[in-house]
C-alpha positions as MATLAB code, in Angstrom:
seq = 'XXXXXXXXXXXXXXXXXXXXXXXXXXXXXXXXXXXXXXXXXXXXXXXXXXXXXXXXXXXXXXXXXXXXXXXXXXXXXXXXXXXXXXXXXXXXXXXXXXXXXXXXXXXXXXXXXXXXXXXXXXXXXXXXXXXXXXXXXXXXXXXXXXXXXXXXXXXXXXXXXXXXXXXXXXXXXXXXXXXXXXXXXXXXXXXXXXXXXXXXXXXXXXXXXXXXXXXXXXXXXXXXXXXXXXXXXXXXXXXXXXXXXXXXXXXXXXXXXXXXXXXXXXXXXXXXXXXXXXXXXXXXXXXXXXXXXXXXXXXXXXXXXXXXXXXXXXXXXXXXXXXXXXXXXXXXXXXXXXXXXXXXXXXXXXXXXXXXXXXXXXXXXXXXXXXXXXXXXXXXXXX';
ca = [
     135.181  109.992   68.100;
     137.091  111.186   65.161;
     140.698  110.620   64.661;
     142.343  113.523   63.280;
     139.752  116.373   63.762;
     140.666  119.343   65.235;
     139.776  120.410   68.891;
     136.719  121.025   69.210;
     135.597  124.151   72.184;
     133.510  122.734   74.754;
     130.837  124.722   74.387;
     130.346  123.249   70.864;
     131.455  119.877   72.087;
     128.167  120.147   74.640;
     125.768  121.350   72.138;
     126.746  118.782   69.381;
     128.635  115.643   71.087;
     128.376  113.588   67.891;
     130.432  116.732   66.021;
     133.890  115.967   64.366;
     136.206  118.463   63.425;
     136.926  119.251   60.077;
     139.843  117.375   58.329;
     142.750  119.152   57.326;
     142.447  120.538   53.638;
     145.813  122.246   53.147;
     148.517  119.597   50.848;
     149.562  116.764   53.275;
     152.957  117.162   54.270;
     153.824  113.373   53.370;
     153.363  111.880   49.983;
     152.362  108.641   48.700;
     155.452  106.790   48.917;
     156.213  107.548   52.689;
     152.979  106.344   53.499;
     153.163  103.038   51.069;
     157.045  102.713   52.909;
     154.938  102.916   56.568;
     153.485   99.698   55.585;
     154.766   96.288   55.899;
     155.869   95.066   52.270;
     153.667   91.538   52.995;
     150.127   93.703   52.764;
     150.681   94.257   49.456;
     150.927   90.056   48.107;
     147.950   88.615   46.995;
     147.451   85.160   47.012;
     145.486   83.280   45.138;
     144.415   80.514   48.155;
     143.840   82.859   50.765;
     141.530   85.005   48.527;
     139.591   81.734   47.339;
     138.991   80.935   51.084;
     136.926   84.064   51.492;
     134.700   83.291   48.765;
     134.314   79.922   49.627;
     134.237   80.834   53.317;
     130.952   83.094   52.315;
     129.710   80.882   49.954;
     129.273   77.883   52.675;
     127.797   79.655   54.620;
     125.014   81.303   52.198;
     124.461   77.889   51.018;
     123.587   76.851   54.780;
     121.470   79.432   55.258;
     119.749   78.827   52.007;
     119.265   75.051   53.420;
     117.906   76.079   56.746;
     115.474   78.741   55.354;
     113.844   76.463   52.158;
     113.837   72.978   54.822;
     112.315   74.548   58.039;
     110.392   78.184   56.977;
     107.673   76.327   55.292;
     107.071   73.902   58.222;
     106.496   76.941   60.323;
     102.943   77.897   61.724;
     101.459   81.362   60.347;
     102.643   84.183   60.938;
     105.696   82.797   62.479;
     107.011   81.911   58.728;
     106.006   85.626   57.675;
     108.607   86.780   60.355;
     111.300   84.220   59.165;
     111.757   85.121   55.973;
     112.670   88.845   56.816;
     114.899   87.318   59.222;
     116.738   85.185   56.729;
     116.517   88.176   54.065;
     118.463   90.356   56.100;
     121.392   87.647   57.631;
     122.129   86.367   53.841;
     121.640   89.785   52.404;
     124.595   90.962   55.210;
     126.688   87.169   54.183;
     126.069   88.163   50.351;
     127.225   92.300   50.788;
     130.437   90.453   51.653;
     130.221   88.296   48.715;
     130.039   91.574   46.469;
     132.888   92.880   48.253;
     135.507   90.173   47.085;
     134.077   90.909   43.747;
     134.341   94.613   44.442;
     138.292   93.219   44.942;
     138.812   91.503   41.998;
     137.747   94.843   40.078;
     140.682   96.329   41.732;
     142.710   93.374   41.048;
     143.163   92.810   44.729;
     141.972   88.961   44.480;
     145.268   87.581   43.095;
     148.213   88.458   40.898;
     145.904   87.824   37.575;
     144.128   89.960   35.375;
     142.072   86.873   33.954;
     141.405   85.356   37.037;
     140.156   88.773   39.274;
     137.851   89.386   35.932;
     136.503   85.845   36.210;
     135.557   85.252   39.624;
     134.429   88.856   39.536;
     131.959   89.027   36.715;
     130.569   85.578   37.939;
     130.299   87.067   41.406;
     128.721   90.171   40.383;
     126.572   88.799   37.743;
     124.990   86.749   40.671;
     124.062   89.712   42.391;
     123.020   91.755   39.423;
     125.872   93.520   39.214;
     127.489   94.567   35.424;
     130.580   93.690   36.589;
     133.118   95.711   34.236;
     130.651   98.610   34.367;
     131.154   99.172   37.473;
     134.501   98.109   37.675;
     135.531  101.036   35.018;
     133.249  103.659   36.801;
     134.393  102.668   39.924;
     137.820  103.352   39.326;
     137.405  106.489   37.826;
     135.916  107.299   40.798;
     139.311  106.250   42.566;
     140.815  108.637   40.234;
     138.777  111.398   41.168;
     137.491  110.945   44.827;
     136.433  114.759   46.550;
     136.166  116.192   42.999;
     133.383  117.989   41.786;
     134.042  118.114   38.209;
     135.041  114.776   37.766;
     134.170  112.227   40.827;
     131.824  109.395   40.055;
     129.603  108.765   42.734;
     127.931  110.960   45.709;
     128.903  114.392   44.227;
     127.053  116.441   46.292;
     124.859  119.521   44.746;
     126.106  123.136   45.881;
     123.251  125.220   47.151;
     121.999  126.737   43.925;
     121.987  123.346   42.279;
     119.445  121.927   45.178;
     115.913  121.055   43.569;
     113.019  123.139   44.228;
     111.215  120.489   46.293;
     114.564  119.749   48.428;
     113.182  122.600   50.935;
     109.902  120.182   51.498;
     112.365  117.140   52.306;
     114.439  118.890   54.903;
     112.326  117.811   57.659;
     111.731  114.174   59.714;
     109.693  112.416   57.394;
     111.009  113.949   54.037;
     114.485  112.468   55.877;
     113.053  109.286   56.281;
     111.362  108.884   52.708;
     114.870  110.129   50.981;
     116.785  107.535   53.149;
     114.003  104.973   52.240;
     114.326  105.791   48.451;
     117.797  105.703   49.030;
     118.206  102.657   50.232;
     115.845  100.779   48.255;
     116.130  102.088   44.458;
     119.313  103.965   44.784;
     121.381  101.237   43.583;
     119.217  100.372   40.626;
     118.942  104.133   39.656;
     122.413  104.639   39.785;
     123.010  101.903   37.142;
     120.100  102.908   35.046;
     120.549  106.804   35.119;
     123.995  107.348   37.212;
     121.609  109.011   39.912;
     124.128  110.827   42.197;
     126.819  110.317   39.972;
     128.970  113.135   37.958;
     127.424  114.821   35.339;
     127.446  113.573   31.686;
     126.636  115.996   27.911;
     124.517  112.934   27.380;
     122.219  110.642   29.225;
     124.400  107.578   30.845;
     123.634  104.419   32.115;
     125.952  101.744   33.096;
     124.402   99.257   30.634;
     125.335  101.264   27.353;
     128.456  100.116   25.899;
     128.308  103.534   24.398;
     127.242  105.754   26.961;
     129.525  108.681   27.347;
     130.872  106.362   30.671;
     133.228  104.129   28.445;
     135.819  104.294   26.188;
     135.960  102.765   22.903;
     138.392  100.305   24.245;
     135.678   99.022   27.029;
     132.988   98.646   24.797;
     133.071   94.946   24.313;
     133.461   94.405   28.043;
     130.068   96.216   28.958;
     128.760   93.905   26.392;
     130.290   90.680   28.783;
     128.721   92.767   31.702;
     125.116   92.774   30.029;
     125.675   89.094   28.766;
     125.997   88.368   32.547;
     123.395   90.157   33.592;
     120.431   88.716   31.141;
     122.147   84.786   32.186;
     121.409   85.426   35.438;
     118.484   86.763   35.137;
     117.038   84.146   32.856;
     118.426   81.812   35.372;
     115.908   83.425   37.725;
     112.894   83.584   35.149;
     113.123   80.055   35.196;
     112.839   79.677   38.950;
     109.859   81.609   39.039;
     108.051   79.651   36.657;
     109.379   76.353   38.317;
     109.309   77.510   42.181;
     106.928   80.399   41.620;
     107.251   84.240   41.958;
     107.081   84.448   45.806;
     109.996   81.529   46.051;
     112.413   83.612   44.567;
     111.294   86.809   46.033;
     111.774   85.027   49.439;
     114.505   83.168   48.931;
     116.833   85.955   46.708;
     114.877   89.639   45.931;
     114.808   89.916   50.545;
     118.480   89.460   50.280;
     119.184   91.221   47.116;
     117.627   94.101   48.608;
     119.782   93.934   51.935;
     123.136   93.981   49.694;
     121.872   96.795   47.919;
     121.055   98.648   50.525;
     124.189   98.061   52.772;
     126.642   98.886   49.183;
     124.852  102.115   49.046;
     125.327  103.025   52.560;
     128.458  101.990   53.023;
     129.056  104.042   50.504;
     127.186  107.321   51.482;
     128.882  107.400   54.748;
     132.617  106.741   53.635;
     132.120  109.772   51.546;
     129.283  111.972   53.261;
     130.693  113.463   56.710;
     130.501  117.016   58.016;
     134.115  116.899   58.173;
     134.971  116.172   55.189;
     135.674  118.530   51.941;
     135.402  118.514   48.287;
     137.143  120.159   45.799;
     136.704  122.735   43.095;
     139.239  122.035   40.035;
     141.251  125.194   41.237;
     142.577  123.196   44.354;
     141.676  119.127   43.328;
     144.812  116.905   43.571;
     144.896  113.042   43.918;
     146.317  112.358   47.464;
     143.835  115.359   49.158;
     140.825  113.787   47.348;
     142.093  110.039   48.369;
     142.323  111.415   51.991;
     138.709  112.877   52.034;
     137.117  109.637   52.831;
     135.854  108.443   56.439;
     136.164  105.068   58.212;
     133.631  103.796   59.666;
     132.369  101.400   62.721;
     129.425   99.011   61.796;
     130.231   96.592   64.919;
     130.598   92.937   63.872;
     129.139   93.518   60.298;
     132.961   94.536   59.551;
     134.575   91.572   59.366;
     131.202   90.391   58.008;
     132.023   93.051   55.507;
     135.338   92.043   54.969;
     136.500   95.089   56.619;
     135.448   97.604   53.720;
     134.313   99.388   55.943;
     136.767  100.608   58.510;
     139.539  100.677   56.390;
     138.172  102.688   53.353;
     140.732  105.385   53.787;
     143.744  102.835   52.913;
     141.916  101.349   50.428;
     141.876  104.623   48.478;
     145.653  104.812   48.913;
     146.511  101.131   47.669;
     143.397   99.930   46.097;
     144.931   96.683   45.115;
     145.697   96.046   48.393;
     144.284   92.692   49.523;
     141.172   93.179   51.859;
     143.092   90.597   54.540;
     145.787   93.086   54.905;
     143.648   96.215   54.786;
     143.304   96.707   59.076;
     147.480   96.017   59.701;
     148.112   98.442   56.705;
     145.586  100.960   58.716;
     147.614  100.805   61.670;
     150.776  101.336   60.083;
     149.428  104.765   58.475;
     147.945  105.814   60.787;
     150.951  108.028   62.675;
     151.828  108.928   58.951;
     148.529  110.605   58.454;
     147.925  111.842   61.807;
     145.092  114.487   61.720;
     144.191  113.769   57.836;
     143.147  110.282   59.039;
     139.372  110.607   59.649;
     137.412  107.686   61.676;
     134.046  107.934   63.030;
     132.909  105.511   65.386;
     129.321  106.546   65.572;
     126.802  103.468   64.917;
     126.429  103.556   61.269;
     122.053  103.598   61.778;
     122.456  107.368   63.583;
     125.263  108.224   61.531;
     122.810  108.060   58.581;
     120.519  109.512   59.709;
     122.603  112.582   61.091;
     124.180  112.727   57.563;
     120.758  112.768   56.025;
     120.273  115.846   58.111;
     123.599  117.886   58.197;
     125.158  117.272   54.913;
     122.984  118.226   52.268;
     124.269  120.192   49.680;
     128.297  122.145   49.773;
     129.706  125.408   49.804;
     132.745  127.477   50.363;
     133.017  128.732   54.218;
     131.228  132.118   54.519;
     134.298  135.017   54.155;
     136.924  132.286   52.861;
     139.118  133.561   49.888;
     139.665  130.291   48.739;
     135.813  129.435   46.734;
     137.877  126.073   45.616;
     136.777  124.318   48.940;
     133.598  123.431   49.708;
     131.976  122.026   52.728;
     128.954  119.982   53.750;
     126.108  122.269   54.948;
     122.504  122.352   55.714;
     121.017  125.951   56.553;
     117.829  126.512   55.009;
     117.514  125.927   51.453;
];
């Protein structure tokens, strides 16, 4: 299933079919400019039109969906309109996660060939969705900066074993699995935000909404400020719907899908960087292009393109993050003979992936006998 694992024996092959083998960890034997020269020179031009036609691609068809489920749910007979709106919830929660992707673009500057313009359509975009646009964008790419570190990553550092909580052991079962994915899923996104849950470790407490939380530099200060500005708009704007529509309106008609995009950006998430295969670094052994290369594609079927593709070709997205999303698949092709085994693709549906992640991968630590302490690996022996 994995490209780029090693062999795996049969015997282990028998016992564990869904297994990958472990990506290779020693310094690639390429560098970042033979890969970028693998790729056609064309996947690297943004344009401005093309770009647009996503958003207003997604848009149309949000604002359909928004007709059909305000005109036709409330004609409904009970309890058929109590199943509809769960229905609708989850379609335009899977049409919006791609609307927070081209934002997730522009804060790479992949939407178009200016600063302005990426920062515009992206804090509207974000705002929309709740999203502090330029704090995220600025922890986000320090997380590009330091992918597979464990001093200095961003997001999804994983805890060695003696940094596990006490109560982990009474979660490492079937329903403390299915409570942590629910959690997960439904608050991680907000906690991450509010008290970088998951996220690196700060001297001080940090929160995405502090212009001076220990996240920012002086120099980004007044942009957090834009980011909270957008925020409160938006969520004034929705205040005001609720008193004029009522509470349940809006919960319907925006918190069901809300909660799908927040959901699918944290799990899209988890499983590009959460794999058996794949390692993480101690400073002693940490460089750019291994930690950039520690990253897993994934299949989610026909949510991809729905996706924009985010999520199959997350591996050259860490390479050339202001890569266009449009040319992300033909720039995955080309690489792939560059990278050969330390490409990493798992095609497993992404619903047992998560949960076999949730079970395998939960803390790291150097192999048992290894000189080298500097790499770690996913494991999950008793705690």
């Amino acid at each position: 299933m994995g490209a780029g694992g090693r062999s795996i024996p049969p015997s282990v092959r028998k016992e564990k079919p869904e297994a990958l083998g472990r990506s290779p960890y020693a310094k690639p034997p390429f560098t970042l400019s033979q890969i970028k020269k693998a790729i056609p020179p064309h996947c690297f031009q943004r344009s401005v039109l093309r770009s647009f036609s996503y958003v207003v691609y997604d848009l149309t068809i949000a604002a359909i969906l928004y007709y059909l489920a305000t005109t036709y749910i409330p004609l409904l007979p009970k309890p058929l309109n109590y199943l509809a709106w769960p229905i609708y919830g989850y379609i335009q929660g899977c049409i919006l996660t791609g609307v927070w992707v081209i934002a997730h673009e522009c804060g790479h500057h992949a939407f178009s060939d200016y600063q302005w313009l990426d920062d515009t359509v992206g804090l509207i975009l974000h705002s929309c969705l709740l999203v502090p646009y330029f704090s995220w964008k600025y922890s986000h790419r320090r997380h590009h900066s330091n992918t597979g570190s464990m001093d200095r990553d961003e997001v999804f550092v994983p805890k060695k074993k003696d940094g596990m909580k006490w109560f982990s052991k009474y979660l490492n079962n079937p329903p403390g699995r299915v409570l942590t994915l629910l959690v997960t899923l439904t608050l991680g996104w907000p906690l991450y935000l509010l008290f970088n849950v998951s996220g690196r470790k700060y001297e001080r407490f940090a929160c995405h909404y502090d212009p001076y939380g220990p996240i920012y530099s002086d120099r980004e200060r007044l942009q957090i400020y834009l980011s909270d500005a957008g925020i409160l708009a938006v969520s004034y704007g929705l205040y005001r719907l609720a008193v004029a529509k009522g509470l349940a309106w809006v919960l319907c008609v925006y918190g069901g899908p809300l909660l799908v995009v927040n959901a699918y950006l944290v799990l899209i998430t988890y499983l590009q960087h959460t794999h058996p295969s794949l390692p993480h670094y101690e400073s002693s052994e940490w460089d750019w292009l291994r930690g950039a290369l520690a990253t897993m594609d994934r299949d989610y079927g026909v949510l991809n393109k729905v996706f924009h593709n985010i999520t199959d070709t997350h591996v050259a997205h860490h390479l050339f993050s202001t890569m266009p999303h449009y040319h992300a698949m033909e720039a995955t092709k080309a690489i792939k003979p560059i990278l050969g085994e330390y490409y990493q693709f798992d095609g497993t549906p992404f619903y047992k992936a998560m949960w076999r992640e949730a079970k395998e991968c939960l803390y790291v630590e150097p192999d048992e006998g290894e000189q080298n302490k500097g790499i770690l690996w996913y494991n999950n022996k008793s705690l």
